[in-house]
N, CA, C and O atoms as CSV, one atom per row, in Angstrom:
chain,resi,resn,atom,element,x,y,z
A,1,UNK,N,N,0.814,-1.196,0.000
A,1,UNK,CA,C,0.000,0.000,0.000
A,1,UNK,C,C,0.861,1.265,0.000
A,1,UNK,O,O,0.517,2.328,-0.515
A,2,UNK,N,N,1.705,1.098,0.462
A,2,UNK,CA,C,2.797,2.443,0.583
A,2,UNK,C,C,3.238,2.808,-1.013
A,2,UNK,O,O,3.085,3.915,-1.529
A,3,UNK,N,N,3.789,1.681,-1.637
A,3,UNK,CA,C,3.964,2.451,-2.593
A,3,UNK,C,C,2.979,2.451,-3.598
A,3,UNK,O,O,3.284,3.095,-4.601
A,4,UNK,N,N,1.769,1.843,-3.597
A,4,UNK,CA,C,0.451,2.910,-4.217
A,4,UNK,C,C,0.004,4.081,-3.918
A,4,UNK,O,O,-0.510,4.840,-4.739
A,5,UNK,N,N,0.197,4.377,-2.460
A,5,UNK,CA,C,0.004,6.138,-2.403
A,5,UNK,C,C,1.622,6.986,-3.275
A,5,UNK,O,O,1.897,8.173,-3.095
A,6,UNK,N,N,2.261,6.265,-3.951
A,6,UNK,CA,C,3.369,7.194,-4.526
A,6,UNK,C,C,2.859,8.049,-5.627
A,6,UNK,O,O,1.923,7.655,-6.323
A,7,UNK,N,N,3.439,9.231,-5.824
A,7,UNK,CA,C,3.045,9.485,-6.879
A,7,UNK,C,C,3.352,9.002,-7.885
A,7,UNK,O,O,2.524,8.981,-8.796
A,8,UNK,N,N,4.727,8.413,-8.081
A,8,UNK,CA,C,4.909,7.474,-8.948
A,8,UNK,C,C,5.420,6.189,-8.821
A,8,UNK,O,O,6.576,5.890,-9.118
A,9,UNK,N,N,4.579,5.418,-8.384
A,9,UNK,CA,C,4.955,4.160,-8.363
A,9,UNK,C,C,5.787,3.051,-8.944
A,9,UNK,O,O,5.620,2.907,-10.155
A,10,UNK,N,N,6.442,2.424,-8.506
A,10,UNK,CA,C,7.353,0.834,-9.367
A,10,UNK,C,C,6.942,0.555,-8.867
A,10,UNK,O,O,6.775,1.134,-7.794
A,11,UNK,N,N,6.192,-0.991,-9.256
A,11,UNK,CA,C,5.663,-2.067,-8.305
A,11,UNK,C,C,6.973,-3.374,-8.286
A,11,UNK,O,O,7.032,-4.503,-7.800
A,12,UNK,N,N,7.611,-2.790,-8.829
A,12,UNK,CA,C,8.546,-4.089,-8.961
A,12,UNK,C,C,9.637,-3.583,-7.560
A,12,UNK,O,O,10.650,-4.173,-7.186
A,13,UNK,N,N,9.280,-2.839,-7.222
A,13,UNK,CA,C,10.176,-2.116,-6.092
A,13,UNK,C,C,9.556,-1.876,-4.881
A,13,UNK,O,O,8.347,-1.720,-4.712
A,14,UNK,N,N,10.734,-1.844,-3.748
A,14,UNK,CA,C,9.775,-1.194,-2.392
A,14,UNK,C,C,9.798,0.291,-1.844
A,14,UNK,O,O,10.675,0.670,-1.068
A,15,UNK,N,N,8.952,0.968,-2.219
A,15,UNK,CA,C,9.166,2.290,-1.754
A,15,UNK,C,C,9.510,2.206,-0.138
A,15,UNK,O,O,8.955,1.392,0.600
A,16,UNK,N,N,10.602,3.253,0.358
A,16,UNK,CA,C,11.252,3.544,1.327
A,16,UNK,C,C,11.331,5.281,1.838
A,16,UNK,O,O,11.886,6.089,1.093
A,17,UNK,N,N,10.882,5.608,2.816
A,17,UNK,CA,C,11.021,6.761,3.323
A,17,UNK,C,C,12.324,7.516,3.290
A,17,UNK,O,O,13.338,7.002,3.763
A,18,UNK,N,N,12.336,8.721,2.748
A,18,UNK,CA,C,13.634,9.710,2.417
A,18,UNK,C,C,15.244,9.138,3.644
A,18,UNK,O,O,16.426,8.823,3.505
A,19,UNK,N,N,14.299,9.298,4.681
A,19,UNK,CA,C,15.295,9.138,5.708
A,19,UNK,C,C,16.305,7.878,5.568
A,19,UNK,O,O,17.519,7.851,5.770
A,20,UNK,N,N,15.148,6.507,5.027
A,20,UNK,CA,C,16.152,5.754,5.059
A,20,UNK,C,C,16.764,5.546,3.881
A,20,UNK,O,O,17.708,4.757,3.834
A,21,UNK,N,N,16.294,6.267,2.664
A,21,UNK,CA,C,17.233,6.713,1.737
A,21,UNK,C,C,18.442,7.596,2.077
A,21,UNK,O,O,19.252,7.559,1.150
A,22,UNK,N,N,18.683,8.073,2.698
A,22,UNK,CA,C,19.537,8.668,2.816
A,22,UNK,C,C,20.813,8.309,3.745
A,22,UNK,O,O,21.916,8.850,3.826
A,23,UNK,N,N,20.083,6.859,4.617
A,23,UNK,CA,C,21.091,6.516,5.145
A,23,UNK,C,C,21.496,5.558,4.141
A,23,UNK,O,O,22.640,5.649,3.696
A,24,UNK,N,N,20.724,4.657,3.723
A,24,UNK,CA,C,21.211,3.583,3.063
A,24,UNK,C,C,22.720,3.823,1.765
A,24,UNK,O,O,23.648,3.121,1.364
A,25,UNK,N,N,22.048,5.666,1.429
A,25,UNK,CA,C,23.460,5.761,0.184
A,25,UNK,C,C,24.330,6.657,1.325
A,25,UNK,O,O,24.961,7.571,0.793
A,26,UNK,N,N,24.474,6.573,2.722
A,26,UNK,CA,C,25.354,7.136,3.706
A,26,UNK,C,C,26.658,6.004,3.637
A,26,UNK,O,O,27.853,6.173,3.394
A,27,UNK,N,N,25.738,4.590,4.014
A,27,UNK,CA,C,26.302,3.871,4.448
A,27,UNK,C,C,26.888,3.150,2.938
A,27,UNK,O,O,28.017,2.659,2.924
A,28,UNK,N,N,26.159,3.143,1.896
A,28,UNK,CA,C,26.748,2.155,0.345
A,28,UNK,C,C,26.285,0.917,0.493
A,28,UNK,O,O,26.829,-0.025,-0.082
A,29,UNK,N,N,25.022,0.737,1.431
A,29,UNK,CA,C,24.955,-0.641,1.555
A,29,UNK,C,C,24.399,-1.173,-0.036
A,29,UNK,O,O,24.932,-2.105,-0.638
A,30,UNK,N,N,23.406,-0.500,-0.482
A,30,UNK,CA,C,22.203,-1.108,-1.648
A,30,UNK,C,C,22.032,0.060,-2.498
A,30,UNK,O,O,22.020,1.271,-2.272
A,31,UNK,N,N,21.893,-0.719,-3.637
A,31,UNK,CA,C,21.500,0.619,-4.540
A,31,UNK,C,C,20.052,1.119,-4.411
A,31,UNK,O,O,19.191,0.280,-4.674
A,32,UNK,N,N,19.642,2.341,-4.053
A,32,UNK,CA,C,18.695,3.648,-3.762
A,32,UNK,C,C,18.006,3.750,-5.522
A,32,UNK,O,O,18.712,3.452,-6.486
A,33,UNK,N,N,16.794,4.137,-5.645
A,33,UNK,CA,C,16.163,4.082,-6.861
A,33,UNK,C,C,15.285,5.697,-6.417
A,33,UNK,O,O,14.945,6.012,-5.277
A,34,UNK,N,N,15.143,6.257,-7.278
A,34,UNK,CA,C,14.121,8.098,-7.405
A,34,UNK,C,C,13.580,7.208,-7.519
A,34,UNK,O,O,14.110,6.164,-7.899
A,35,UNK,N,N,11.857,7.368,-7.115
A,35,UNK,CA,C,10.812,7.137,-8.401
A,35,UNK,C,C,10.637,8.756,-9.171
A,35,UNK,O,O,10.674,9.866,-8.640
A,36,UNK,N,N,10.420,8.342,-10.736
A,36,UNK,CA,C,10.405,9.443,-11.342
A,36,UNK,C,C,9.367,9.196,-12.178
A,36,UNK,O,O,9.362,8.010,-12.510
A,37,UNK,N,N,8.156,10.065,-12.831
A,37,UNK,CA,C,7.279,10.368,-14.328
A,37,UNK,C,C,7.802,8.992,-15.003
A,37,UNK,O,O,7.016,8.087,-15.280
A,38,UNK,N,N,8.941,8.923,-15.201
A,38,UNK,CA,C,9.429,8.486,-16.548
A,38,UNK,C,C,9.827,6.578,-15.791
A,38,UNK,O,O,9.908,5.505,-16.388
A,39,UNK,N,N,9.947,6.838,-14.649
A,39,UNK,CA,C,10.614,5.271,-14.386
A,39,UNK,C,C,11.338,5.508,-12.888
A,39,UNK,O,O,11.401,6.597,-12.318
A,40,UNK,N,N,11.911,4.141,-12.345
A,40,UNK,CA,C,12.909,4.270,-11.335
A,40,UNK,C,C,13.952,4.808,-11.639
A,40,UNK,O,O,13.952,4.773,-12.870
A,41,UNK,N,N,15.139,5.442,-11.203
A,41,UNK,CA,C,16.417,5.524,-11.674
A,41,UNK,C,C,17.694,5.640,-10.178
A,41,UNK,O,O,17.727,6.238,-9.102
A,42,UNK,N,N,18.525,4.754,-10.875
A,42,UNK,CA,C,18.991,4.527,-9.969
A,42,UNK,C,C,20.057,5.873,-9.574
A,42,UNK,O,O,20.713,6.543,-10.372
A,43,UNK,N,N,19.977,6.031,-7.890
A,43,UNK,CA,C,21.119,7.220,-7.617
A,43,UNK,C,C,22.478,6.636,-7.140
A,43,UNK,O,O,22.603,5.654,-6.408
A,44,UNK,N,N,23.468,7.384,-7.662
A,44,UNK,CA,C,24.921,7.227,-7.063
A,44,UNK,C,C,24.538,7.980,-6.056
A,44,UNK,O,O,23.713,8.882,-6.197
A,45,UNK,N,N,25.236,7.613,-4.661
A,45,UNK,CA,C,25.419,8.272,-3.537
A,45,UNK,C,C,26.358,9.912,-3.490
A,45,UNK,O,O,25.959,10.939,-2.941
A,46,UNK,N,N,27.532,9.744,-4.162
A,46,UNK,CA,C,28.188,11.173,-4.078
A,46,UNK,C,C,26.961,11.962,-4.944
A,46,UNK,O,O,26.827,13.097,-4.486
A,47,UNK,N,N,26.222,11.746,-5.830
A,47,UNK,CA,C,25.495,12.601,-7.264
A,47,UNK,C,C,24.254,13.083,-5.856
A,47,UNK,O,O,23.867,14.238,-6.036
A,48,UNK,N,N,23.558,12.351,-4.450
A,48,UNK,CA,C,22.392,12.757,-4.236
A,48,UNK,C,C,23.063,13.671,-3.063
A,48,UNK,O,O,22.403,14.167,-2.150
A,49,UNK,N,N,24.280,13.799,-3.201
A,49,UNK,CA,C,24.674,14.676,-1.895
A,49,UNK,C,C,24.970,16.037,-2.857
A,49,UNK,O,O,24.412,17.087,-2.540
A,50,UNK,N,N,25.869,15.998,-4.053
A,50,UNK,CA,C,26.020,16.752,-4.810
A,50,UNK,C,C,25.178,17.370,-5.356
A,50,UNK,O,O,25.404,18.580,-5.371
A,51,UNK,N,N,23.998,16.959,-5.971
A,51,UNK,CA,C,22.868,17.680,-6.616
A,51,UNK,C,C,21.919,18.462,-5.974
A,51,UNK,O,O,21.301,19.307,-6.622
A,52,UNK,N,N,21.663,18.251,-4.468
A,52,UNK,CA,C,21.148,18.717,-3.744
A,52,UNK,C,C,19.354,17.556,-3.866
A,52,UNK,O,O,18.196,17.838,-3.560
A,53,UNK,N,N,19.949,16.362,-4.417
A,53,UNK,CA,C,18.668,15.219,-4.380
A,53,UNK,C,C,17.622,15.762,-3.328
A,53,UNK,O,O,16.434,15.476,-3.477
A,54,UNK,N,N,17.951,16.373,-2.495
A,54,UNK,CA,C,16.430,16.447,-1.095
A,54,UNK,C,C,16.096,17.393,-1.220
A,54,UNK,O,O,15.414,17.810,-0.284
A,55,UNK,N,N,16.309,18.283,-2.313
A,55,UNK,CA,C,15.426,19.499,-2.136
A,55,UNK,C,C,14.695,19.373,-3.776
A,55,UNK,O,O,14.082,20.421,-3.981
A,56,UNK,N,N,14.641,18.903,-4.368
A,56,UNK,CA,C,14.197,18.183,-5.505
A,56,UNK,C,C,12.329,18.278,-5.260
A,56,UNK,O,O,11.754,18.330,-4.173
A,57,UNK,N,N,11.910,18.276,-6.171
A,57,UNK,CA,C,10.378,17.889,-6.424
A,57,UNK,C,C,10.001,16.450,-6.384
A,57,UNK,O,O,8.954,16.169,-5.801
A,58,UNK,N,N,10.858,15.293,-7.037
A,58,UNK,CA,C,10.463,14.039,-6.913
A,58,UNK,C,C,11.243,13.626,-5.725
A,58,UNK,O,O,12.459,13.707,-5.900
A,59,UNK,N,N,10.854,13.192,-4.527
A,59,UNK,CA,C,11.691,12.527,-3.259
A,59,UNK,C,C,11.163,11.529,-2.921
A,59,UNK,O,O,10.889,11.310,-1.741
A,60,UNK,N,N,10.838,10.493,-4.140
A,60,UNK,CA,C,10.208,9.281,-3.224
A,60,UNK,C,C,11.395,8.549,-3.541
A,60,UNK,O,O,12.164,8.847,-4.455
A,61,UNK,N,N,11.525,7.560,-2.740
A,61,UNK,CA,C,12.635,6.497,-3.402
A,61,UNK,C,C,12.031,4.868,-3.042
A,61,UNK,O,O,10.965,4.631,-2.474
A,62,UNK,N,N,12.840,4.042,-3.449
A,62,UNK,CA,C,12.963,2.638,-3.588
A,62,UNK,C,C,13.741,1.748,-3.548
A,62,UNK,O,O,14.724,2.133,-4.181
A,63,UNK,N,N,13.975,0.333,-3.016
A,63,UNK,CA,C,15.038,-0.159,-2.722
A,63,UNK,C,C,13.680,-1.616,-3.839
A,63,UNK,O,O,12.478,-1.878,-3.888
A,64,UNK,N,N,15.383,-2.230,-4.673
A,64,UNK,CA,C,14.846,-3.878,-5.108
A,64,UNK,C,C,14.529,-4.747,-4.200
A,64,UNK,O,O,15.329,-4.619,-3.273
A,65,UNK,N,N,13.711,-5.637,-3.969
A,65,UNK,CA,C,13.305,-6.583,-3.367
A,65,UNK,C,C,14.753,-7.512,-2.882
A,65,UNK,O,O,14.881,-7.799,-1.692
A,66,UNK,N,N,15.743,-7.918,-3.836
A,66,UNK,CA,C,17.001,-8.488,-3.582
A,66,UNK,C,C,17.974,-7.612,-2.595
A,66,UNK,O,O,18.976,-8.059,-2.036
A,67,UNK,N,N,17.384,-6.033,-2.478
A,67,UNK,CA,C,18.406,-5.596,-1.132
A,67,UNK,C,C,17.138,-5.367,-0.068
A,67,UNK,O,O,16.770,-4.337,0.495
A,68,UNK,N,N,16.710,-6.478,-0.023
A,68,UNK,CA,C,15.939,-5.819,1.385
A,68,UNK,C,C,16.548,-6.387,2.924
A,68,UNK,O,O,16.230,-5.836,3.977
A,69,UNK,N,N,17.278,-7.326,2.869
A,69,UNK,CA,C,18.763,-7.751,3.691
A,69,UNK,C,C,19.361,-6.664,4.201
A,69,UNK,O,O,19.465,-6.353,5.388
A,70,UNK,N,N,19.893,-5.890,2.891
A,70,UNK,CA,C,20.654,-4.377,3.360
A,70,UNK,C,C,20.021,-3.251,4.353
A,70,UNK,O,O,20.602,-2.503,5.139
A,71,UNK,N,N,18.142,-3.429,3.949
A,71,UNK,CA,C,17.210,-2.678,4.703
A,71,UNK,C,C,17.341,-3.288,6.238
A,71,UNK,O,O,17.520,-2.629,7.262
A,72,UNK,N,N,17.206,-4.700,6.122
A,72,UNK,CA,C,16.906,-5.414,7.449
A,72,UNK,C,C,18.347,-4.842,8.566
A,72,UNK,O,O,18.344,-4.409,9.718
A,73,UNK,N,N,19.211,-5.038,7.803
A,73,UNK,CA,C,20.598,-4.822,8.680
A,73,UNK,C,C,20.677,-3.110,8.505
A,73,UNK,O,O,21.511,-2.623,9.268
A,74,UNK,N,N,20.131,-2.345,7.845
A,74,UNK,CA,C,19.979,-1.024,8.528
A,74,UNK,C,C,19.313,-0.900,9.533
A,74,UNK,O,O,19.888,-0.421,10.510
A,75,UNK,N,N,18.459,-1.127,9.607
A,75,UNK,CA,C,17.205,-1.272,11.144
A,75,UNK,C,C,17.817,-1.780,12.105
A,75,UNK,O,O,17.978,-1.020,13.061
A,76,UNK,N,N,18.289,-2.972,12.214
A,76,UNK,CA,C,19.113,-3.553,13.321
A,76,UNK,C,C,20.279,-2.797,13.772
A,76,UNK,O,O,20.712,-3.086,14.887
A,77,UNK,N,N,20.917,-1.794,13.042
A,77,UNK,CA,C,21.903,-1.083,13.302
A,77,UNK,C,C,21.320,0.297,14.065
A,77,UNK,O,O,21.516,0.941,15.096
A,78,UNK,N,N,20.566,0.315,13.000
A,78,UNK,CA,C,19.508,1.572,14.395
A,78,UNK,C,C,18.886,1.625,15.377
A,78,UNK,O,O,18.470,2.579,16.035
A,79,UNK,N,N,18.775,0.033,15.551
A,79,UNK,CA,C,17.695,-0.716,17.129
A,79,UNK,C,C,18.872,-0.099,17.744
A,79,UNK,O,O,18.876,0.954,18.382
A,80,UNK,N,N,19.927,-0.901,17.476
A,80,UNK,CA,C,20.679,-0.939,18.377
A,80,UNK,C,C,21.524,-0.104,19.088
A,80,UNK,O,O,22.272,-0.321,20.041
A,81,UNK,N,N,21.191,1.191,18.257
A,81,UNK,CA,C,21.781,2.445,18.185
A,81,UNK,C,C,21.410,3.183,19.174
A,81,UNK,O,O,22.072,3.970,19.850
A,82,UNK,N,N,19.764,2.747,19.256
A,82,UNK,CA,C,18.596,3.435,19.604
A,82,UNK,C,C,18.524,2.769,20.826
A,82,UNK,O,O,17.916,3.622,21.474
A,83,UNK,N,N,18.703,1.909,21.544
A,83,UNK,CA,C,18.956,0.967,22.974
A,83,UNK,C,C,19.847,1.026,23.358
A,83,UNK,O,O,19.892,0.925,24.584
A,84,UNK,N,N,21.377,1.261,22.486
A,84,UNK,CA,C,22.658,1.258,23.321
A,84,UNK,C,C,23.155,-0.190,23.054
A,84,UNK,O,O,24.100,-0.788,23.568
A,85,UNK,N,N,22.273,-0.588,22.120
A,85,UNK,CA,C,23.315,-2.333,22.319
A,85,UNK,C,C,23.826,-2.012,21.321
A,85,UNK,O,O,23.290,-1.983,20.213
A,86,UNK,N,N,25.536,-1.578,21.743
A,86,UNK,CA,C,26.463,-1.905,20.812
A,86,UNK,C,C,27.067,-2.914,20.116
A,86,UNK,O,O,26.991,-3.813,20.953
A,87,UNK,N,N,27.503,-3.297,19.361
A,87,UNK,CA,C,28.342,-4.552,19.438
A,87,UNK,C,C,29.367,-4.464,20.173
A,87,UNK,O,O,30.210,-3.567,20.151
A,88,UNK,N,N,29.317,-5.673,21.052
A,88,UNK,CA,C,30.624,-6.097,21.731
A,88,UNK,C,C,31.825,-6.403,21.365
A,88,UNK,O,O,31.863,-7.311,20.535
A,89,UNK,N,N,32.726,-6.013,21.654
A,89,UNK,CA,C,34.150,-7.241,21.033
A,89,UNK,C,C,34.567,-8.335,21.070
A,89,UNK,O,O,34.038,-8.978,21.978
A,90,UNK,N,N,35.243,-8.849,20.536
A,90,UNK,CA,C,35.430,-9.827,20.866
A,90,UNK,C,C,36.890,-10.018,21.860
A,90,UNK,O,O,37.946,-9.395,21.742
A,91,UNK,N,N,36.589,-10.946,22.721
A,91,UNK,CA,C,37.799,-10.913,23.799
A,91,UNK,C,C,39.215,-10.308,23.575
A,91,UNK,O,O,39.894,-9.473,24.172
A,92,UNK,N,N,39.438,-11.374,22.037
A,92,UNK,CA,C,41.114,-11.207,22.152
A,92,UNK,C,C,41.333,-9.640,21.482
A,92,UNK,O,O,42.448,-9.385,21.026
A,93,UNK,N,N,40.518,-8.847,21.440
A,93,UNK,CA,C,40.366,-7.170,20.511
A,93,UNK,C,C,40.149,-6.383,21.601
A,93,UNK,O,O,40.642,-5.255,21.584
A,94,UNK,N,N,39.263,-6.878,22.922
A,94,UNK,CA,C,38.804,-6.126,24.381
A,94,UNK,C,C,39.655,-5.030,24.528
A,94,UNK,O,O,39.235,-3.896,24.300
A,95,UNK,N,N,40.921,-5.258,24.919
A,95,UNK,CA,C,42.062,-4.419,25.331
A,95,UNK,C,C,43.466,-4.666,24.728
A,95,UNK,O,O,44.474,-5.068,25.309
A,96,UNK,N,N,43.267,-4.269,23.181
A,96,UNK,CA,C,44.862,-4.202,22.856
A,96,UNK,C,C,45.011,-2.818,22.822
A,96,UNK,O,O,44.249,-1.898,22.524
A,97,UNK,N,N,46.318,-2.887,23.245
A,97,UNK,CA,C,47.064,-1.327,23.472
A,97,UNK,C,C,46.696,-0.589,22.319
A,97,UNK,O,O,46.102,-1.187,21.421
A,98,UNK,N,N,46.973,0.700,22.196
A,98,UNK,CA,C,46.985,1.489,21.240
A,98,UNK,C,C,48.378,1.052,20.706
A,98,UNK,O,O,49.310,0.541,21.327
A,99,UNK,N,N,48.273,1.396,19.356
A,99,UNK,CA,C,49.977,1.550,18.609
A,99,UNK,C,C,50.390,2.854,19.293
A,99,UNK,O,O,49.625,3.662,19.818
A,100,UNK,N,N,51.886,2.940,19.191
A,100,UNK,CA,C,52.520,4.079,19.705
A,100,UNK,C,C,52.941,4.827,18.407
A,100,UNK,O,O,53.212,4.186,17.392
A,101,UNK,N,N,52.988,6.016,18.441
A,101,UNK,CA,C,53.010,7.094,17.381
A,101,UNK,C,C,54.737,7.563,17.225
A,101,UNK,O,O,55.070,8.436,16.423
């Protein structure tokens, strides 16, 4: 249903809220899709920081069904962000010295 309220819809795609467009081409996990009039198109990450992509007229976006993994492990990175559960280390990494300069 979400991405039938788009104005322009791909159904072959999952529409995704700006925000997590914007992390997803932060981080490089998955390729980010505009929906546009004409079709999806896919964004390079440096081009939506460069162009000024968020102040644009079309701001819906979309992720393929094959990166929705990349979506899942964004969320989990933000639970955890969002609770404080960091990842832990692992023992033998706990406490190695710093290198000396």
């Amino acid at each position: 249903q979400y991405m039938e309220a788009a104005q322009n819809p791909d159904m072959d795609k999952y529409r995704i809220p700006q925000g997590t467009a914007k992390q997803m081409l932060l981080y490089d996990e998955a390729p980010v899709y505009r929906l546009l009039p004409s079709g999806s198109e896919k964004i390079a990450p440096i081009a939506a920081i460069s162009t000024g992509l968020w102040y644009e007229n079309y701001r819906e976006f979309a992720i393929a069904p094959e990166d929705l993994g990349a979506l899942d492990k964004l969320i989990r990175r933000e639970t955890d962000r969002l609770t404080g559960n960091l990842p832990q280390l692992h023992k033998n990494e706990e406490r190695r010295p710093a290198p000396e300069r």
